[in-house]
N, CA, C and O atoms as a GROMACS GRO file, in nm:
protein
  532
    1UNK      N    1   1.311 -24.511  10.811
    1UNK     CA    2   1.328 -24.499  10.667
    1UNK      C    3   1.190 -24.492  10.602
    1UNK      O    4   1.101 -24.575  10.623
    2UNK      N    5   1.179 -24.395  10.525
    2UNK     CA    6   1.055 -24.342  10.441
    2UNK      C    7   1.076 -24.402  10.312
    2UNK      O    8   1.179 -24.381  10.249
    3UNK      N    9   0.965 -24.491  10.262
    3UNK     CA   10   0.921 -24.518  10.126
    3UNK      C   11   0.985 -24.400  10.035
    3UNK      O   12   0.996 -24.296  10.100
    4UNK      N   13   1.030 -24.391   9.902
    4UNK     CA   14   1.079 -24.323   9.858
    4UNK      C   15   0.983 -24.371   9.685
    4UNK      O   16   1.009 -24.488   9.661
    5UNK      N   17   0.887 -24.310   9.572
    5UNK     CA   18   0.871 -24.324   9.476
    5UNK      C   19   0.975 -24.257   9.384
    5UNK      O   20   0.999 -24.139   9.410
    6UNK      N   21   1.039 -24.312   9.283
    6UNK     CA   22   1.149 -24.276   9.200
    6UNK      C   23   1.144 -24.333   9.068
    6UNK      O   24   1.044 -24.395   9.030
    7UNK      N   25   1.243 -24.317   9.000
    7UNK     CA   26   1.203 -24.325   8.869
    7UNK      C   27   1.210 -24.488   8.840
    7UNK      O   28   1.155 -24.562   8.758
    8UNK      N   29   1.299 -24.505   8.941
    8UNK     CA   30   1.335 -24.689   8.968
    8UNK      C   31   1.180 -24.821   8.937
    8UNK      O   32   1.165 -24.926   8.874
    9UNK      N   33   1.100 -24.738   9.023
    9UNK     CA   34   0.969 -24.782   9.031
    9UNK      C   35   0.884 -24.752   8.922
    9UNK      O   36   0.773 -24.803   8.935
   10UNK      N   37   0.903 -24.681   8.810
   10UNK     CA   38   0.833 -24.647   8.745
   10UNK      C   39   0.793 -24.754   8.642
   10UNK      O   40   0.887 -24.796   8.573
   11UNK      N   41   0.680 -24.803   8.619
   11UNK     CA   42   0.590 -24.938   8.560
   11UNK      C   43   0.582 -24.851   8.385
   11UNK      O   44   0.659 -24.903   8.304
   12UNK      N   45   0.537 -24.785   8.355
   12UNK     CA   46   0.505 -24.683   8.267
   12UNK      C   47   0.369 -24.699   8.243
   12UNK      O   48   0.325 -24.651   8.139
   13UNK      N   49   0.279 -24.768   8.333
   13UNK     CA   50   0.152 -24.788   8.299
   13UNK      C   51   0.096 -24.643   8.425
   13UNK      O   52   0.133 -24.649   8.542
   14UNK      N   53   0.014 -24.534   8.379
   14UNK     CA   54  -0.013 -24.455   8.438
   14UNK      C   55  -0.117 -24.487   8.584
   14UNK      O   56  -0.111 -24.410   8.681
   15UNK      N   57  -0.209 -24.607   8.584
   15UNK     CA   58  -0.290 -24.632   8.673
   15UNK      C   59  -0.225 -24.711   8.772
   15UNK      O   60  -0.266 -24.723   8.887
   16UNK      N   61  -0.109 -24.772   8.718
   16UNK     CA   62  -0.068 -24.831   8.884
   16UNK      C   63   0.010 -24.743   8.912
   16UNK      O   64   0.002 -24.698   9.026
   17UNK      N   65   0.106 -24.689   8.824
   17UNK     CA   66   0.219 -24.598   8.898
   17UNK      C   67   0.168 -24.506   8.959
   17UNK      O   68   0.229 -24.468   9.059
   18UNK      N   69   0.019 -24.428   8.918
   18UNK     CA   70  -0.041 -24.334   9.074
   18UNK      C   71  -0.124 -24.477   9.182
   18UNK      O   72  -0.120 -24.442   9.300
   19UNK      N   73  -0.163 -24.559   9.172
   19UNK     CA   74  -0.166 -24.607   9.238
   19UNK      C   75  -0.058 -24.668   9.344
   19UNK      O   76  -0.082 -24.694   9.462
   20UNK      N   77   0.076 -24.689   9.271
   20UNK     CA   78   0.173 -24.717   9.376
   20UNK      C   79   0.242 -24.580   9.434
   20UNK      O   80   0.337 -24.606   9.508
   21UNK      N   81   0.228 -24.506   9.424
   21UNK     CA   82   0.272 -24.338   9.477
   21UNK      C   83   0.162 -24.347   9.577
   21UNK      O   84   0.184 -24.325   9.696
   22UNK      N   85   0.013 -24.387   9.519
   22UNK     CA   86  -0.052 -24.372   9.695
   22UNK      C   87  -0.060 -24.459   9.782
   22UNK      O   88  -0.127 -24.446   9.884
   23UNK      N   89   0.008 -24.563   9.752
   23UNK     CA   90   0.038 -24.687   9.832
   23UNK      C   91   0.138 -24.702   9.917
   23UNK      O   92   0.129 -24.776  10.015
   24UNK      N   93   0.298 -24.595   9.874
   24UNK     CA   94   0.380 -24.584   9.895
   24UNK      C   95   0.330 -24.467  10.015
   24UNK      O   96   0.352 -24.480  10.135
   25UNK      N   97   0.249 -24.340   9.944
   25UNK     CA   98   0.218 -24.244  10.088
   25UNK      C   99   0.183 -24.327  10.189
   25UNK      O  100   0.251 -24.313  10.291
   26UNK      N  101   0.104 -24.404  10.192
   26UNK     CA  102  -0.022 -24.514  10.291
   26UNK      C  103   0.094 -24.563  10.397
   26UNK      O  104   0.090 -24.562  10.520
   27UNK      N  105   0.191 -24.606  10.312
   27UNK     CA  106   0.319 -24.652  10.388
   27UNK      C  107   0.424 -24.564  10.540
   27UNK      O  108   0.476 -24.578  10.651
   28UNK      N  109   0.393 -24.472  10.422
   28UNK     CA  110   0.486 -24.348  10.519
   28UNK      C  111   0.370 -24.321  10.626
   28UNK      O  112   0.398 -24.316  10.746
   29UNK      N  113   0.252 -24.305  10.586
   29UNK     CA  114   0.176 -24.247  10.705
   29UNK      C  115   0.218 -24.330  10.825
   29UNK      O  116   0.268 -24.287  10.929
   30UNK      N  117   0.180 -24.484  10.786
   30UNK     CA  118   0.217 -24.581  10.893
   30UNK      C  119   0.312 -24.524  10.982
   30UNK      O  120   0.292 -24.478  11.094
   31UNK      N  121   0.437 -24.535  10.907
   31UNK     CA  122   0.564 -24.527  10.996
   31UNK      C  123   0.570 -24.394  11.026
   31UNK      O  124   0.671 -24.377  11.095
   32UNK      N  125   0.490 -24.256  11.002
   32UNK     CA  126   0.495 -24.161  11.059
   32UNK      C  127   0.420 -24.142  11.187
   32UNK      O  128   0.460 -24.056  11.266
   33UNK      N  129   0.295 -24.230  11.221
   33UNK     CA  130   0.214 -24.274  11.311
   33UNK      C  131   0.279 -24.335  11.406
   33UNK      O  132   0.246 -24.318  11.524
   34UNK      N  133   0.407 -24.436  11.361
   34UNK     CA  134   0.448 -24.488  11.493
   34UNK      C  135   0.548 -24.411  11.534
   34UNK      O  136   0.585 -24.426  11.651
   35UNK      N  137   0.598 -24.337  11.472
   35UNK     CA  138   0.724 -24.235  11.476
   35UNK      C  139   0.716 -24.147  11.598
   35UNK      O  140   0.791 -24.132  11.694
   36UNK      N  141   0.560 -24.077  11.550
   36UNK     CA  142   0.479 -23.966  11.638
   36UNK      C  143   0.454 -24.032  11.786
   36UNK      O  144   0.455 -23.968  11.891
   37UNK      N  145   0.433 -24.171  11.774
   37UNK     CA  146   0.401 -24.244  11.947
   37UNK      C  147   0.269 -24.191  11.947
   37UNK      O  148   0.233 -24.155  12.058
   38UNK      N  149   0.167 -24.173  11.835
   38UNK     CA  150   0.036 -24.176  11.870
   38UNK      C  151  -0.067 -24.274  11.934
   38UNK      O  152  -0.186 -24.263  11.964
   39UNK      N  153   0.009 -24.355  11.940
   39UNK     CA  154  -0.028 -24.482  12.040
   39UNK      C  155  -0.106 -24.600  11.893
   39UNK      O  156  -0.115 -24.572  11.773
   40UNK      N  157  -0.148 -24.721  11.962
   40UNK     CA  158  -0.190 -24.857  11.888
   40UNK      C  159  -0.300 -24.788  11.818
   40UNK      O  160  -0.261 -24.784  11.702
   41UNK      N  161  -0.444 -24.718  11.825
   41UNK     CA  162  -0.521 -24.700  11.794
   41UNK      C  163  -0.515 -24.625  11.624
   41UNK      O  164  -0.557 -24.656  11.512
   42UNK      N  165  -0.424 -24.496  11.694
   42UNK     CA  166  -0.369 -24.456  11.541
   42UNK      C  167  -0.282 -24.494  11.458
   42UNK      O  168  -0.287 -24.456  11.341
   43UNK      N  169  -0.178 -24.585  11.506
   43UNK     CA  170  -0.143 -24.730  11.420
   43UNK      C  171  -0.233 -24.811  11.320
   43UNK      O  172  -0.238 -24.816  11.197
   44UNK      N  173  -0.321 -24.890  11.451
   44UNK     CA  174  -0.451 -24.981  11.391
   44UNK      C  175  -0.496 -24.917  11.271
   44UNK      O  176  -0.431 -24.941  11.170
   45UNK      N  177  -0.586 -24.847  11.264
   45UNK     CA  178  -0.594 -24.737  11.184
   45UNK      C  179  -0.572 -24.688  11.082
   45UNK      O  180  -0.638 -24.655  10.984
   46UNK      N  181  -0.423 -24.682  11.125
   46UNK     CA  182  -0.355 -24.632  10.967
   46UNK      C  183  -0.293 -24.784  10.882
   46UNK      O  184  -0.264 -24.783  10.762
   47UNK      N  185  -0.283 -24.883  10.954
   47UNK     CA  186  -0.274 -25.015  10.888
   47UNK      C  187  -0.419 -25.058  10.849
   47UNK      O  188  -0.432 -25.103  10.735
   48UNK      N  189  -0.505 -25.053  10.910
   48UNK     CA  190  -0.623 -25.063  10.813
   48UNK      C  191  -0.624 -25.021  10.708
   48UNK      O  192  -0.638 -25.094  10.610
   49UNK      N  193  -0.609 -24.894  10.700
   49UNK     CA  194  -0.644 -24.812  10.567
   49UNK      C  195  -0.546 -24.870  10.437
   49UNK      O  196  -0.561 -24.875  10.315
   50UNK      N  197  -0.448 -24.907  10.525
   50UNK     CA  198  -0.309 -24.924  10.420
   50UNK      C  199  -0.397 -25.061  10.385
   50UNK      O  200  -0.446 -25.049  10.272
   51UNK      N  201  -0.422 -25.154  10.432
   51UNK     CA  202  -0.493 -25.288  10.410
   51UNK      C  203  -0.557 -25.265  10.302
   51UNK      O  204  -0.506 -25.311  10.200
   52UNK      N  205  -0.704 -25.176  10.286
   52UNK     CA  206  -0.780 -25.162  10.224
   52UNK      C  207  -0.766 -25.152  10.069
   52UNK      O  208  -0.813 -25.213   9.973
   53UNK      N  209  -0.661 -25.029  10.091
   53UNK     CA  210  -0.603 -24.950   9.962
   53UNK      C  211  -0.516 -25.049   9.893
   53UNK      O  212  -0.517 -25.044   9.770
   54UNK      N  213  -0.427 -25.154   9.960
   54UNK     CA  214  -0.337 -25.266   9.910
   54UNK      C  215  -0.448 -25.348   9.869
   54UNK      O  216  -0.405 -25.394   9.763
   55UNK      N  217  -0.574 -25.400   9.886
   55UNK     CA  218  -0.671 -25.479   9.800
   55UNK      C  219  -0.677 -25.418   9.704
   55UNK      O  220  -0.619 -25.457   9.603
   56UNK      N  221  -0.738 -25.323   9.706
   56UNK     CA  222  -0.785 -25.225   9.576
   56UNK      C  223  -0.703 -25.216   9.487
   56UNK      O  224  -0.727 -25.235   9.368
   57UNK      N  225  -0.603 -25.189   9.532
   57UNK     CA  226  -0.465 -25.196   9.429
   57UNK      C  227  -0.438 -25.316   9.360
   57UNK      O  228  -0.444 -25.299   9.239
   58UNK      N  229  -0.406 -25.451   9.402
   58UNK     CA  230  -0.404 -25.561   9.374
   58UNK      C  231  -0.526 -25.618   9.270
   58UNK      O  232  -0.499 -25.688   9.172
   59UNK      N  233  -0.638 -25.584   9.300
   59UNK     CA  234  -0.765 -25.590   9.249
   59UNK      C  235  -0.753 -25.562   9.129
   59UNK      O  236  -0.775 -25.634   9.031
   60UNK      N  237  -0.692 -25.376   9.136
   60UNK     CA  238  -0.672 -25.351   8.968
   60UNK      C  239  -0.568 -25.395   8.878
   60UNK      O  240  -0.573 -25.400   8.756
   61UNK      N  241  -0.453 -25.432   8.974
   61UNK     CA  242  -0.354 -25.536   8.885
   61UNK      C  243  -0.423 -25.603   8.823
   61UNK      O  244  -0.445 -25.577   8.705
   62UNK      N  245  -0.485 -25.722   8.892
   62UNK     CA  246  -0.469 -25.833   8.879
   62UNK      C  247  -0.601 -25.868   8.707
   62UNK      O  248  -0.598 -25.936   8.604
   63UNK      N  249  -0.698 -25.765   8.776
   63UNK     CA  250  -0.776 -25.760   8.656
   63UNK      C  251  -0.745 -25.643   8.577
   63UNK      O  252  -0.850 -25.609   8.522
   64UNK      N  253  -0.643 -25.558   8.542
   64UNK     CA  254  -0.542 -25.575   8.403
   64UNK      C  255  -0.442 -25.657   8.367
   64UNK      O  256  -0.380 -25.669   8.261
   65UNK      N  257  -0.433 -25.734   8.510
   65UNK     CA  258  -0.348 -25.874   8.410
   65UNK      C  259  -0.409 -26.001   8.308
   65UNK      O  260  -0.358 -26.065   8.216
   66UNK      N  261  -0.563 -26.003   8.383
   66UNK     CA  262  -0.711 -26.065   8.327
   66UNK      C  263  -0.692 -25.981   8.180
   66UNK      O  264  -0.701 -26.055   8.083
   67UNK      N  265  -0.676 -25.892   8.161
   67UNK     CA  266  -0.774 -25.830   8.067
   67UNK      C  267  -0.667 -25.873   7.936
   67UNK      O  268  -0.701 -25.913   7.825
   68UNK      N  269  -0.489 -25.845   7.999
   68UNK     CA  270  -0.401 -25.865   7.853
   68UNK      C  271  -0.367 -26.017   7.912
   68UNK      O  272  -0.260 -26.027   7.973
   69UNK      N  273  -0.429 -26.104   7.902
   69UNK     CA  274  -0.411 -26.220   7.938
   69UNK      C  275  -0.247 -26.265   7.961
   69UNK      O  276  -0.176 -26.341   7.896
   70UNK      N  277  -0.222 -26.187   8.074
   70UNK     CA  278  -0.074 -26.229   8.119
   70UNK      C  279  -0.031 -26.363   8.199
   70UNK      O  280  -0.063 -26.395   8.314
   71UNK      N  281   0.045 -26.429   8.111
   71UNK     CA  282   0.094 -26.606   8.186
   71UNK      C  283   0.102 -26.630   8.311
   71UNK      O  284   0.065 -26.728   8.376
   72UNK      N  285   0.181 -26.482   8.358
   72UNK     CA  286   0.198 -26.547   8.553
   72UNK      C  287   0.101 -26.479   8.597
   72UNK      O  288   0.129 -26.432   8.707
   73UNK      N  289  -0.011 -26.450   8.558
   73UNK     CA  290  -0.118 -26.409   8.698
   73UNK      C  291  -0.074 -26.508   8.800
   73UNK      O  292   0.028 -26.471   8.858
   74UNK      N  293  -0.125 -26.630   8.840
   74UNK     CA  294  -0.138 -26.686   8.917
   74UNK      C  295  -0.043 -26.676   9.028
   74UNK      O  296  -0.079 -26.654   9.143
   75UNK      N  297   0.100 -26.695   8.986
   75UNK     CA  298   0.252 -26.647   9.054
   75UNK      C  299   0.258 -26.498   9.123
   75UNK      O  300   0.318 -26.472   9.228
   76UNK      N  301   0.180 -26.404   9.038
   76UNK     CA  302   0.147 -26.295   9.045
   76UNK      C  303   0.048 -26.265   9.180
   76UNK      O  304   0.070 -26.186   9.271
   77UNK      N  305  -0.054 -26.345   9.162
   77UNK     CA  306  -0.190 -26.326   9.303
   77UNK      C  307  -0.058 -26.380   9.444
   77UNK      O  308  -0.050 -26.313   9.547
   78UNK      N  309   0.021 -26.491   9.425
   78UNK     CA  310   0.071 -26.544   9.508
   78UNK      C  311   0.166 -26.444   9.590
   78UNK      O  312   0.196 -26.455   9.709
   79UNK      N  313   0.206 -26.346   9.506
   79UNK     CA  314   0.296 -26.292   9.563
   79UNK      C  315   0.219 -26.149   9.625
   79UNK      O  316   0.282 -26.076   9.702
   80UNK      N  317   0.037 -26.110   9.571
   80UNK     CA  318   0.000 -26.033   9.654
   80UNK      C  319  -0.057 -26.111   9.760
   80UNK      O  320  -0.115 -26.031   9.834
   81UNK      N  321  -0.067 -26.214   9.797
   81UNK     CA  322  -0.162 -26.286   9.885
   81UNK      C  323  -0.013 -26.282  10.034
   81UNK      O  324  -0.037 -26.268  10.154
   82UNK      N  325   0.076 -26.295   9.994
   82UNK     CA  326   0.192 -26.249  10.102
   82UNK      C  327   0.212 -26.143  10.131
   82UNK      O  328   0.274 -26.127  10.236
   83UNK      N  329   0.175 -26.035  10.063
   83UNK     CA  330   0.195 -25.899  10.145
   83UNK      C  331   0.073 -25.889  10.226
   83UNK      O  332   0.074 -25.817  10.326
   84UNK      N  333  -0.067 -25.976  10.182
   84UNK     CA  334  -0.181 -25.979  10.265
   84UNK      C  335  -0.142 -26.006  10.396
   84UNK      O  336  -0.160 -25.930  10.491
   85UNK      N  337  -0.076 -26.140  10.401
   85UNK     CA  338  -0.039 -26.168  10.463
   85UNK      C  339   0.041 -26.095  10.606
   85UNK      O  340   0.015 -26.096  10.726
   86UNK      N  341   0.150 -26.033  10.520
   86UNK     CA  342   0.244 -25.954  10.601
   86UNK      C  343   0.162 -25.830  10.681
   86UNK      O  344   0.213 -25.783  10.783
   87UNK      N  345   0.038 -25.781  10.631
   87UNK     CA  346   0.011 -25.681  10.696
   87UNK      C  347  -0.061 -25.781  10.778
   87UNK      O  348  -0.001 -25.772  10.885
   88UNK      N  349  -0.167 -25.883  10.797
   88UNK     CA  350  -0.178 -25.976  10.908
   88UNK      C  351  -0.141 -25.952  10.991
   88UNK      O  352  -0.183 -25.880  11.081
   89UNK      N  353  -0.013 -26.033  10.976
   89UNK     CA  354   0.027 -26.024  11.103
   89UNK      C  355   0.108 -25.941  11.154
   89UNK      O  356   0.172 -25.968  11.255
   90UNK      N  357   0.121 -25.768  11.059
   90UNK     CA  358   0.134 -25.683  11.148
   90UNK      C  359   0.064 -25.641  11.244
   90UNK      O  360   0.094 -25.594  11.354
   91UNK      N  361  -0.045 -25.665  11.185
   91UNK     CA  362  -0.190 -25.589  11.287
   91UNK      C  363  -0.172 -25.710  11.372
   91UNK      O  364  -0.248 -25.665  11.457
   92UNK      N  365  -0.140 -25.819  11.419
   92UNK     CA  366  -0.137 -25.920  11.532
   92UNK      C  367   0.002 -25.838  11.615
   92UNK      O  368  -0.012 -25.769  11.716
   93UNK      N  369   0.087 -25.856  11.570
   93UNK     CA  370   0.199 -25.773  11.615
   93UNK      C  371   0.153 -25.626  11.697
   93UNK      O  372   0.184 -25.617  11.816
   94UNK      N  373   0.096 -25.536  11.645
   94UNK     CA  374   0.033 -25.430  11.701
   94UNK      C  375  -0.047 -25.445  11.817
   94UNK      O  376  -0.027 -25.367  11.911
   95UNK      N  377  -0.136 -25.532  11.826
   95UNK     CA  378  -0.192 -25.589  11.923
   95UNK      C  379  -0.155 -25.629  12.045
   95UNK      O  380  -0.179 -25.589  12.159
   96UNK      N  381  -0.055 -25.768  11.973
   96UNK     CA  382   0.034 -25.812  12.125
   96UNK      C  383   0.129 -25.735  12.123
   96UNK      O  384   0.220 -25.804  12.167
   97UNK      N  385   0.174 -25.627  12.098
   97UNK     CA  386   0.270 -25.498  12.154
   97UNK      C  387   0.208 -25.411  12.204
   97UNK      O  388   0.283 -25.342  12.273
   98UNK      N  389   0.087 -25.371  12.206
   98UNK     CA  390  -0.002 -25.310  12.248
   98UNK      C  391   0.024 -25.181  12.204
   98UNK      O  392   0.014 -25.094  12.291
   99UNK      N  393   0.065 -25.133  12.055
   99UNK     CA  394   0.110 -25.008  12.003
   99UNK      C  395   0.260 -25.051  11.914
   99UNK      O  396   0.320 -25.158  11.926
  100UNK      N  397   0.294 -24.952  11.836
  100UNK     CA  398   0.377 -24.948  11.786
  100UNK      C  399   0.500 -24.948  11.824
  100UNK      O  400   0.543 -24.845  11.876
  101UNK      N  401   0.573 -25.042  11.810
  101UNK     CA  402   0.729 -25.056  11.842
  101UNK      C  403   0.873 -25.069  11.779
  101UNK      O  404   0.873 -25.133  11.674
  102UNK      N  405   0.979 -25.029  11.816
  102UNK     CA  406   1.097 -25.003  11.673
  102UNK      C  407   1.085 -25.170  11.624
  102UNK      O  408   1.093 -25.182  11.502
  103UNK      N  409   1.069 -25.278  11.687
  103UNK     CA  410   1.075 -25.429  11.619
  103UNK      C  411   0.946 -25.416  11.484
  103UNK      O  412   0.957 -25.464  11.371
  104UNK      N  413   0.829 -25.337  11.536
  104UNK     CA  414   0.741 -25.337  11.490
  104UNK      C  415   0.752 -25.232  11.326
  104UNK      O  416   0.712 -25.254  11.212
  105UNK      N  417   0.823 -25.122  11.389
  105UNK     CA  418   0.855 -25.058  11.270
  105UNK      C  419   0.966 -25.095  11.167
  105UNK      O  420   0.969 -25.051  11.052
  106UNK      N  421   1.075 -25.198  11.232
  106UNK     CA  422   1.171 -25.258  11.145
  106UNK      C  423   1.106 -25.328  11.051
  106UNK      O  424   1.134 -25.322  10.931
  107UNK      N  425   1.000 -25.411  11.108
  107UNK     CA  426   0.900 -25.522  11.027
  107UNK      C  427   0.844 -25.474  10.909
  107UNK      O  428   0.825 -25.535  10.804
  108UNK      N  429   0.806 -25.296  10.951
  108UNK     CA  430   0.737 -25.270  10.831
  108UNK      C  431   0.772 -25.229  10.712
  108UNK      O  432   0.699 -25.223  10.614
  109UNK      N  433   0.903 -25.196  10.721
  109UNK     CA  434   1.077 -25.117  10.685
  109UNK      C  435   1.096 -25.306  10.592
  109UNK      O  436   1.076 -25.334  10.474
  110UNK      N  437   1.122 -25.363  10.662
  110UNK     CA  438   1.165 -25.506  10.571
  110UNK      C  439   1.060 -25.643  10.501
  110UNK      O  440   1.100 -25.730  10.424
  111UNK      N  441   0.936 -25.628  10.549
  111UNK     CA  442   0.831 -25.649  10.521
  111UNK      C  443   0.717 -25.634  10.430
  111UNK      O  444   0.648 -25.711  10.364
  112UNK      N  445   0.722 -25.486  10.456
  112UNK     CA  446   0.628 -25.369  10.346
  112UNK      C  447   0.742 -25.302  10.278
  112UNK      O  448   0.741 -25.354  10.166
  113UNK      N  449   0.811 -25.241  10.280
  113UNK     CA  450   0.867 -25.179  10.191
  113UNK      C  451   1.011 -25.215  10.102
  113UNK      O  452   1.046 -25.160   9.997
  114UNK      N  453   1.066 -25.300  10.158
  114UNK     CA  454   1.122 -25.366  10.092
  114UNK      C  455   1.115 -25.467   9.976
  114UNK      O  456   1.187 -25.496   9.880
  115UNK      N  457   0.970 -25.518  10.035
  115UNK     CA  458   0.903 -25.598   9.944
  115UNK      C  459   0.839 -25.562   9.813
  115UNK      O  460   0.850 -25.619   9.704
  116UNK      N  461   0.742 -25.413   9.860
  116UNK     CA  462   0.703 -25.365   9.803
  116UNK      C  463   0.813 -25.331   9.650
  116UNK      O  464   0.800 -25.378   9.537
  117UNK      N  465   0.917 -25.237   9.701
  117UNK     CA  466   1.055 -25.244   9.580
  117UNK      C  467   1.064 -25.317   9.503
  117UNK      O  468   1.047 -25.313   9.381
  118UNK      N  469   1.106 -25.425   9.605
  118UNK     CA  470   1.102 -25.619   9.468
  118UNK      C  471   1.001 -25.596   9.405
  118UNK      O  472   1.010 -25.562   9.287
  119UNK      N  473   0.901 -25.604   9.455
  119UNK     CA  474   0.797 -25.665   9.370
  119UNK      C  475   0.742 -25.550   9.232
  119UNK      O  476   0.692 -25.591   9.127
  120UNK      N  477   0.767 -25.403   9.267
  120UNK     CA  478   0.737 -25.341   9.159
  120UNK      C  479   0.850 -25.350   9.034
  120UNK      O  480   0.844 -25.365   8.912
  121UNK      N  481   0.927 -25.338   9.107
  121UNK     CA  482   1.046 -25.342   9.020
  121UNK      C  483   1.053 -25.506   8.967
  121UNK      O  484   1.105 -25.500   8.856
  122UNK      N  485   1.034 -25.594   8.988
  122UNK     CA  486   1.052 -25.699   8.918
  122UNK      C  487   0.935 -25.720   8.868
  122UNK      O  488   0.917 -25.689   8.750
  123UNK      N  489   0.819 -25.782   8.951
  123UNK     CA  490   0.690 -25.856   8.884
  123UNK      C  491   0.602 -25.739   8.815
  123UNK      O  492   0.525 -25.775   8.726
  124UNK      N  493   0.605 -25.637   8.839
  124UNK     CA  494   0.500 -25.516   8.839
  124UNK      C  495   0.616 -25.456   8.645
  124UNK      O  496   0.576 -25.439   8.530
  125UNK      N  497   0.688 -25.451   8.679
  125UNK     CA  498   0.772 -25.429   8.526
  125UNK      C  499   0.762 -25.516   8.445
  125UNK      O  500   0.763 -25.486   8.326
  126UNK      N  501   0.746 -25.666   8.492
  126UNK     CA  502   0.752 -25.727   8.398
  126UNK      C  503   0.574 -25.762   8.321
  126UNK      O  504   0.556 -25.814   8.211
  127UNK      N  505   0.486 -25.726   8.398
  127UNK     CA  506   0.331 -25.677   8.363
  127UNK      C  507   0.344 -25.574   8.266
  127UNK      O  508   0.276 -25.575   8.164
  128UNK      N  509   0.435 -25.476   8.292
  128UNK     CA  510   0.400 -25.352   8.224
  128UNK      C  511   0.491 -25.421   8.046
  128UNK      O  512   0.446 -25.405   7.932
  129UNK      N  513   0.585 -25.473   8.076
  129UNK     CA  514   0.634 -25.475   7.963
  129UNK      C  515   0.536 -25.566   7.886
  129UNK      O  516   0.490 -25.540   7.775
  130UNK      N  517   0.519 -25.632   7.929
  130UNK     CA  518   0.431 -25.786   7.885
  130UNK      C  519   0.329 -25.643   7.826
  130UNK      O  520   0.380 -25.568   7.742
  131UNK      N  521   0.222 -25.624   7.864
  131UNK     CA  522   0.104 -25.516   7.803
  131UNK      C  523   0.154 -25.449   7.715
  131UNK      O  524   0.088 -25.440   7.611
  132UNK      N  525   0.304 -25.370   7.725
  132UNK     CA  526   0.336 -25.320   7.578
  132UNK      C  527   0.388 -25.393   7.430
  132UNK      O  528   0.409 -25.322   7.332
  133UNK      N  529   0.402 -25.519   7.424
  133UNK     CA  530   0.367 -25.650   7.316
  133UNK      C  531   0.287 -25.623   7.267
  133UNK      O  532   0.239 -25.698   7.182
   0.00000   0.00000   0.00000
């Protein structure tokens, strides 16, 4: 199952919503990488990158949530500090599987992208509405 961006997700703030469209690609690459059986390396790899781009992203939340002084930052960092998390210990998972595996790709299917959903659609909407006050 492929990440899907839709209107569902839509924040109406223009800098995260292209930011979550390339967060959401970052996603698919993953699971197109393990799909392909390009082995752990091009996994590793493409979960790095996804790593990177999920700071950056978070980064700019969090300081436009700084900027319209929004109440739940803090609740807010907590709930990106668990997807930190989750990619963790995917990349541990990758490791001791020694490559990508369907347990491994279910993980990322209920883990990453599932989560991802919740969280735009609930905490990420309720940022955007909060900024239009």
């Amino acid at each position: 199952m492929y990440a899907v961006f839709d209107e569902s997700l839509v924040t109406g703030n223009e800098m995260i919503d292209s930011q979550h469209k390339e967060l959401i690609s970052k996603i698919n690459d993953l699971v197109k990488s393990c799909e392909a059986s390009t082995g752990m390396v091009t996994a590793v790899n493409t979960l790095d990158y996804l790593s990177e781009y999920t700071d950056f992203h978070f980064s700019a939340e969090e300081k436009l949530q700084e900027e319209i002084g929004y109440p739940k930052l803090e609740e807010h960092k907590k709930q990106h500090e668990h997807l930190r998390q989750v990619v963790k210990d995917l990349h541990e998972m990758l490791v001791d599987e020694e490559g990508p595996s369907p347990a491994f790709v279910e993980q990322v299917q209920k883990n990453v992208i599932e989560w991802l959903y919740t969280h735009i659609k609930g905490f990420d909407r309720a940022v955007a509405e909060y900024a239009k006050q």
